[in-house]
N, C-alpha and C positions, 0 to 999 in steps of 0.2 A: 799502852792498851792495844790489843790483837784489833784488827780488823774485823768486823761482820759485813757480810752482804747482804744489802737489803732484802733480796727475796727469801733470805733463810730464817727469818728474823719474824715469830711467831707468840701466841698467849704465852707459854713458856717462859719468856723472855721478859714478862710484865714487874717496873721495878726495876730492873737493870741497866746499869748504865753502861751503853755502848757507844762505840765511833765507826759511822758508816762516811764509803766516799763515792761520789759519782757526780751524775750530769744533772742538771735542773731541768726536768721534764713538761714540768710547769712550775707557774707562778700566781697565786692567789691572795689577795686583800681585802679582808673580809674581817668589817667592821673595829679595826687596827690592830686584827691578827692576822700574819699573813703564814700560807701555808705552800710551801714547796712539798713537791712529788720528787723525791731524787730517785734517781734513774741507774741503777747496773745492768751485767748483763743477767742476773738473778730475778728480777723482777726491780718494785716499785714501792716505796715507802713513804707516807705522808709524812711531813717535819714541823713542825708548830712551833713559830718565833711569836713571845708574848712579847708585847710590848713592857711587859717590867723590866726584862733584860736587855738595858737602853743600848748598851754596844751592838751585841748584834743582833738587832734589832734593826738600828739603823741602817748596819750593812746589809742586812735579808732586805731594804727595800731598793736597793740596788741590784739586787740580783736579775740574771733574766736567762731566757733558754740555750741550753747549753753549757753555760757556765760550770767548771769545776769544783769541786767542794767534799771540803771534810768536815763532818759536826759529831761535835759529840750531846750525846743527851740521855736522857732516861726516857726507857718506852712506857709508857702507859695504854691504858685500855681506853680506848673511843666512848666517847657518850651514848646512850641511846637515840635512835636516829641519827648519827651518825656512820653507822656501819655503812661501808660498800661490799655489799657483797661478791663486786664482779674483780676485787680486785684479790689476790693470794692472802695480800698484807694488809686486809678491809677492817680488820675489827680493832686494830693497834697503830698506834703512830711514835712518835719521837720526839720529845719537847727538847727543844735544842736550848742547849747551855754555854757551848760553846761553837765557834763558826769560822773554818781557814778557807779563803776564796782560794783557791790553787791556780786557779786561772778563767778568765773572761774568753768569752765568745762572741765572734761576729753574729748577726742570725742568720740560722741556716736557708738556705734554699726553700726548704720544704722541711715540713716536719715529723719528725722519726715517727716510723710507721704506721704513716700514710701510702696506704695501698694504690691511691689512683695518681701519686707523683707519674709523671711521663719517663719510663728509662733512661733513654738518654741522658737525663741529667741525675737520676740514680746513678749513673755510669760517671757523670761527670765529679760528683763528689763522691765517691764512694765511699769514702772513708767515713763518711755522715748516714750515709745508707746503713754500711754495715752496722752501727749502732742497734739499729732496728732490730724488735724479735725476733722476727720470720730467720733472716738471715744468720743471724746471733745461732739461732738454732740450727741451720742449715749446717756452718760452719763447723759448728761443734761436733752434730751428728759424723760429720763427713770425720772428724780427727777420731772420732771414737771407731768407727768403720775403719779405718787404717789401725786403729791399735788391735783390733779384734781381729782381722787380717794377717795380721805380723804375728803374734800370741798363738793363729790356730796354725799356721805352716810353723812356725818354731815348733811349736808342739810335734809338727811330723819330721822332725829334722831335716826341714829347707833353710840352705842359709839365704841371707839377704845380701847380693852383690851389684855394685855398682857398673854400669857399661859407660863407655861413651857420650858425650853431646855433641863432642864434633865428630865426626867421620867423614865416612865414602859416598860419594853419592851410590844410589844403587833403586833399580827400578818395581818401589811396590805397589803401584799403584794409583798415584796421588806424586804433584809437582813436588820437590824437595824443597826447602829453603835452605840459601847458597850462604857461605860465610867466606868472605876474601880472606886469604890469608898474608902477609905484610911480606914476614920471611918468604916465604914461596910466592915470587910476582905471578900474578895471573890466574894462579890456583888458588880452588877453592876446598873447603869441607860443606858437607851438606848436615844439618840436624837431624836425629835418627826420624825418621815414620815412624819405626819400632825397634826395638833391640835384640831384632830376628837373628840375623847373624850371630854378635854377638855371645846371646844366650846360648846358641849352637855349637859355640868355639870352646865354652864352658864345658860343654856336656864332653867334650873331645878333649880337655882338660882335667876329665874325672871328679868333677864339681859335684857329680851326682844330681843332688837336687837345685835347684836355684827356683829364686822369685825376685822380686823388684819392684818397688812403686816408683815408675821411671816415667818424665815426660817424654812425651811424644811432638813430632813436629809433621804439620802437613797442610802444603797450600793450597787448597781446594776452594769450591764457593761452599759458602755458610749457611746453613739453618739452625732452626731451636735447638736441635741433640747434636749439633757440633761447633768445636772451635778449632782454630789452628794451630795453637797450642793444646794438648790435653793429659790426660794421667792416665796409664794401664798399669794395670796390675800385670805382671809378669811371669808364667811358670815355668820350669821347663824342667823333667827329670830324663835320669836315663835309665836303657833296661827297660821301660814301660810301655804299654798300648793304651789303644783308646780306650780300653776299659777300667786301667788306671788311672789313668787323666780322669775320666768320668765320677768315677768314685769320690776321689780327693774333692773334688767340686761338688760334690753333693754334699759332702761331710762341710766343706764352707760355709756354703750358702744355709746348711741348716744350724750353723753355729752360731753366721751371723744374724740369723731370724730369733735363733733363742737367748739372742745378747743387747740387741738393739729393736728387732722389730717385735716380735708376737712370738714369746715362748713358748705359747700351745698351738703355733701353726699348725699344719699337718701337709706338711711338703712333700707334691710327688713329683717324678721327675721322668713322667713318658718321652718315649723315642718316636720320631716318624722320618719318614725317607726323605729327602730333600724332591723325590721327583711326588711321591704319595703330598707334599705338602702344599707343592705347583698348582699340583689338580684338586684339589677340596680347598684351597685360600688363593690360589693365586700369586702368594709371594714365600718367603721360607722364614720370616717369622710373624707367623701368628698368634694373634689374640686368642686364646682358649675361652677366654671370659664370652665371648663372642658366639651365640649360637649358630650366625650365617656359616653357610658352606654352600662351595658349587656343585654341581653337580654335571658328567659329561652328558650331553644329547645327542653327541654324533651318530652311534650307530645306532639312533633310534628313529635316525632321518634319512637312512640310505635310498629311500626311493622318492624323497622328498620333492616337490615341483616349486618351492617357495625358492628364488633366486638367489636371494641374501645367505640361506641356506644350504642351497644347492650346490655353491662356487666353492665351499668350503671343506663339501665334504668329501672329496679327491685329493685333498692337497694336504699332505703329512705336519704341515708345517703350520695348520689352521686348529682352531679349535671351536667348539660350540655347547654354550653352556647355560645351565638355566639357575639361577636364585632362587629359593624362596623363603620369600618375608611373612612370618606367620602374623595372623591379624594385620595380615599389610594392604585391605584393601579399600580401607578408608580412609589413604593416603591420598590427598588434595593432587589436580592437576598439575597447581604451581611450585609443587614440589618434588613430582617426575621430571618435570621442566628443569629441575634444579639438579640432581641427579645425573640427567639426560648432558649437562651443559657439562659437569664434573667428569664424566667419562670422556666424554669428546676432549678434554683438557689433553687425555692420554691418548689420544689418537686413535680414539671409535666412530665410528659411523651414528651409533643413534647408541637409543636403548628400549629397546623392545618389552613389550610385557604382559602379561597377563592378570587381570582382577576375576576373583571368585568369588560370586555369590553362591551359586550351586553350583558345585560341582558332580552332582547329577544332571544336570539340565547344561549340555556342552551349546547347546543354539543360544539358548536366551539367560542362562545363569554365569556366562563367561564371558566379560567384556573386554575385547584386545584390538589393537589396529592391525595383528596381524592373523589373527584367526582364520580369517577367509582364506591365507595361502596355506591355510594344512588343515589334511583331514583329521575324520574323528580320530582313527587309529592313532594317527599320532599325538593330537591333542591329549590321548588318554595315559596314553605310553608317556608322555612326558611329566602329568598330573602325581604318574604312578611312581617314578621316581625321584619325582624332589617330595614325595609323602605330602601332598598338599590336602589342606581341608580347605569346609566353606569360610571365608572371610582370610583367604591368604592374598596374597601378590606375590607375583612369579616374575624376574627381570630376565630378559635374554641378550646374550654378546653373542657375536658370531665376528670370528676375525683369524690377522695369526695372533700363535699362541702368546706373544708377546703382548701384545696392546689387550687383548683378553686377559690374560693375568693382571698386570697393572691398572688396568680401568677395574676390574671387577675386584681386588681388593683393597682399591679405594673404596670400592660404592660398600662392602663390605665394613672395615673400618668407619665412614662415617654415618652409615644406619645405624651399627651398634650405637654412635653418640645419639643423633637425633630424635632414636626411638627410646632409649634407657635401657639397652637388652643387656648391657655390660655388667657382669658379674661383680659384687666386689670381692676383694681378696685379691691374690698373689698365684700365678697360673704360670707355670716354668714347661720348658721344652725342650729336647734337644731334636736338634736335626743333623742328620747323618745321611753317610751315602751320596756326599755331595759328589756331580761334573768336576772334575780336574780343570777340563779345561771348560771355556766358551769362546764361539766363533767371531771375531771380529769382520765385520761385514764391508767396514770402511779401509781396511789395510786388508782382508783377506787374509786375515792370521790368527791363527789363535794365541788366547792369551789367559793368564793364571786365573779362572776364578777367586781363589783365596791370595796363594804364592806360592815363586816359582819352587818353594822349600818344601812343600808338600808330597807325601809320597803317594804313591799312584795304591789302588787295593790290587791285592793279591792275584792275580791272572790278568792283571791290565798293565805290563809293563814291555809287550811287546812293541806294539804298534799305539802309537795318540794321537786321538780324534776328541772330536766334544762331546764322543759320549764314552770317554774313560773315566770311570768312576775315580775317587781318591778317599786317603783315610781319613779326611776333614771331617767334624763337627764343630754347629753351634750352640750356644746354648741360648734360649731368647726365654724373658718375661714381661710377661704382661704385651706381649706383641713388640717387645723390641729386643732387637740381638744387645745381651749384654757380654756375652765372649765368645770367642770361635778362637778353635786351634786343630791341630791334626798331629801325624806321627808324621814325622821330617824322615826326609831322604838322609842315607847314610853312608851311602856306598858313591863314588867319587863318577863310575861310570853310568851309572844311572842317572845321578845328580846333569853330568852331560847330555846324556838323552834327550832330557826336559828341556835343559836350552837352548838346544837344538830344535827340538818343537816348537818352543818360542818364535824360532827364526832366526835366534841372536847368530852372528858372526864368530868365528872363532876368534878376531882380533878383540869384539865387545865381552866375548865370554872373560880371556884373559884378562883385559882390561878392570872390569867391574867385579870380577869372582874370583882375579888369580888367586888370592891369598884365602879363599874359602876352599877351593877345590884344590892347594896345596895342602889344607888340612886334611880334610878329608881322607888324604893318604895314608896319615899316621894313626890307623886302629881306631878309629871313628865307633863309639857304640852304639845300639842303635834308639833311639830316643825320641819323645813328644812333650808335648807341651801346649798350653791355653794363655790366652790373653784376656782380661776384662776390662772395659772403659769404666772408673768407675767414676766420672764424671756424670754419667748415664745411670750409673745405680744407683749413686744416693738421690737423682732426681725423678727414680721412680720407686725406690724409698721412701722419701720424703712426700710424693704427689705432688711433683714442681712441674710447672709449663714449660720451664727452659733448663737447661745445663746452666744459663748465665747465673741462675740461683743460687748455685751448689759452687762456684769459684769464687774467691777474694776478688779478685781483679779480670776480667773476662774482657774480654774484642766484642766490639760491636759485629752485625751480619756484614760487616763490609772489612773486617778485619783490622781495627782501629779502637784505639784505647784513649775514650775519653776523657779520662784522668791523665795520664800523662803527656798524651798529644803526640802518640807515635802511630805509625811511623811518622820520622822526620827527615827532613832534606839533609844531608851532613856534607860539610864545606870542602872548599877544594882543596887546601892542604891533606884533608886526612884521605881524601879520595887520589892526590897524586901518591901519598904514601902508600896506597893500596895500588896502582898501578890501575887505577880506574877510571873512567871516565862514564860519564850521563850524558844522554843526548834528549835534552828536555821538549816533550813536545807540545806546541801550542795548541 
């Protein structure tokens, strides 16, 4: 007899005798009939042992949670008042005839989907977590998201190539993770960041198109949208610009919307400058959903006498902006206070503001702590451009452009939450026109915004500074970067220039690039490509709080896999075979 799965298992089906198998969800004994819930990953099926049928019978009163099982029986229709309506499988159940224990279970930890279990010990059995729906679906989504992926670049004649796990160390930004190697004492391989090279060596191979759902490796410190292990999607064709890359990734994402998410979405897919993005959010990917925006007030304060103001407005490197929160003026003290504390997190000074009741009446319809250092002109000149009305709140940063950005689209980011100004739906971006490079302040060097593989735009290949634009974009949703790529350097003398810029050493150039810019040599074409996490998209797909949701097996924020119990100490034979030694510190 074929298998059924509980949850497909419908009035249709009434009369018929089937064999389902799963977990015992529950256990009920109710008045010497007892009733098991079996449990797949389909849903859920009531099972009804009559006590006439003394074998198993017996056995159903043994049973208990989690337990394996296969029964066969005939469905029939529920009695009145018995229907559950909240359940798929509510109005039919399964009188069991027959009953194979497959196998017994300890009790779990906690029980399958139970939302307020503590992580950690989600983390710790996993394998009992994933049972759970949420995840169950998670999972699955995410494998359907890779088949619809594969399906629409096959469709464009991308093939699928594998690169590397072990390689070259090489500097993208983020510490490598090292692998000793046995044969080679003392050498090591590092695990790809990305399959940048690589992919590049392909396109100089005449691969033409390539893609990849390749892990990635990179030892950084942890938050919610990252882990050290992760997955990108991979493109890279040749012959193309950004405006190819662009396209192909809209025809994606709108493939993957009419396959998996919302077939009548209506996906747009605006550009903004990465510098136009600085100055109206603050950071370069924004929330659309989001009505905040800043707005500049500098050259509305050139003759300004307010200090805070004053200092800032000579110095290139400052900036001075003003928020405004519509109906934001009934906002409690002890939640500017709160505000006030988030920004200072980012290294501001205060957070300045303005509440309006009238804003005809600047003396006594405008109450601010800093009012009194600025005149009318300017109070109005400022009203006038953040389009304020009566019952707004207006926040002000005054700083460099640094700690301004970063403080103010925090305070941005978490008003959309506190207030509910957040759209729903699906709000996509690209940002273009990005810096090539940015200044490092602490080495006095500059260094790759994106990588060092990016090629410079079109009249910025003389001279590099931090404000040589490059042909990078990203592409962000819902306020978070889901891919960034650019058109790659192609030409082997240019490719030097840039590491040059860098600073590198012509012995590090060799060292870490010889076998890149040996290619390069041989008719190199010229080529771009995109990457996307899509760890990060099915958990803003899905509407998951973390990436940990959307992986089988995931690292704790500390880099550690409660399941298995790694990393672990490994002993001194396999360390003297590796020509290694640890100096353990107490």
């Amino acid at each position: 007899m074929k298998r059924t799965y509980c949850g497909q298992i419908d009035n249709e089906n009434i009369n018929e005798i089937l064999k389902v198998k799963g977990w015992v969800n529950t256990r009920r004994d109710h008045g010497g009939v007892i009733f098991i819930d079996l449990r797949d990953h389909t849903g859920i099926l009531q099972i009804v042992f009559n006590p006439d049928a003394e074998k198993i019978f017996d056995m159903a009163q043994s049973l208990r949670s989690e337990y394996v099982l296969e029964i066969t029986g005939t469905i029939n229709k529920r009695l009145e008042g018995t229907i559950n309506s909240d359940m798929k499988t509510g109005e039919i159940e399964l009188i069991a005839e027959q009953l194979l224990i497959l196998n017994t279970s300890k009790t779990p930890p906690f029980k399958i989907n139970d939302e307020k279990t503590n992580e950690d010990l989600r983390l710790q059995y996993r394998y009992i977590d994933l049972r759970g729906a949420k995840m169950q679906d998670n999972l699955r989504f995410r494998s359907k998201l890779y088949n619809s992926i594969r399906n629409h670049l096959s469709d464009n004649d991308f093939n699928e190539i594998e690169t590397p796990v072990l390689t070259k160390p090489t500097p993208e930004g983020a510490r490598d993770y090292l692998v000793p190697s046995r044969v080679h004492k003392t050498n090591f391989f590092a695990l790809p960041q990305s399959p940048q090279l690589f992919k590049q060596l392909l396109m100089i191979a005449g691969m033409d198109k390539y893609f990849q759902i390749a892990k990635c490796f990179r030892d950084e410190d942890l938050r919610a949208d990252r882990q050290p292990e992760f997955t990108q999607l991979d493109i890279e064709c040749s012959f193309c610009d950004e405006d190819d890359i662009i396209n192909l990734t809209e025809s994606l994402m709108k493939s993957i919307f009419s396959s998996l998410v919302d077939k009548n979405a209506n996906l747009e897919f605006p550009k903004i400058t990465y510098k136009d993005s600085m100055e109206k959010y603050g950071c370069d990917k924004p929330d659309l959903r989001n009505p905040l925006e800043l707005k500049d007030i500098k050259n509305l304060l050139i003759n300004t006498e307010f200090k805070v103001f004053k200092d800032c407005i000579n110095n290139e490197k400052t900036r001075i902006v003003a928020l405004n929160v519509p109906n934001g003026s009934t906002m409690s003290r002890k939640n500017i206070d709160k505000y006030t504390e988030l920004v200072k997190s980012f290294g501001a000074k205060g957070l300045a503001y303005f509440k309006i009741d009238d804003i005809n009446n600047i003396d006594n319809g405008i109450s601010s702590p800093i009012k009194k250092f600025l005149n009318k002109e300017e109070i109005k000149d400022i009203l006038n451009v953040v389009n304020a009305n009566n019952g707004d709140l207006i926040f002000f940063s005054a700083d460099t452009s640094d700690i301004v950005n970063s403080s103010m689209s925090a305070l941005i980011h978490n008003l959309g939450k506190d207030l509910d100004i957040i759209e729903d739906g699906y709000k996509f971006l690209w940002i273009v026109d990005y810096p090539m490079f940015e200044y490092d302040n602490n080495t006095q060097q500059l260094t790759s915004l994106h990588h060092p593989f990016t090629s410079p735009s079109e009249g910025h290949t003389d001279e590099f500074t931090d404000k040589t634009l490059s042909r990078a974009y990203d592409l962000t949703l819902n306020g978070n970067e889901i891919g960034g790529g650019s058109v790659r350097i192609h030409k082997k003398s240019l490719q030097l220039s840039v590491f040059k810029a860098l600073g590198l050493s012509d012995e590090e150039i060799e060292n870490k690039f010889g076998f890149f810019l040996k290619a390069l040599e041989y008719g190199c074409p010229p080529h771009a490509g995109i990457a996307f996490g899509l760890d990060r998209l099915v958990m803003i797909l899905m509407n998951l709080p973390s990436i940990r949701d959307t992986i089988a097996f995931p690292k704790t924020q500390s880099s550690a896999c409660l399941l298995t119990d790694a990393p672990t100490e490994i002993n001194a034979s396999q360390l003297r075979e590796l020509s290694i030694k640890t100096n353990k510190i107490k």
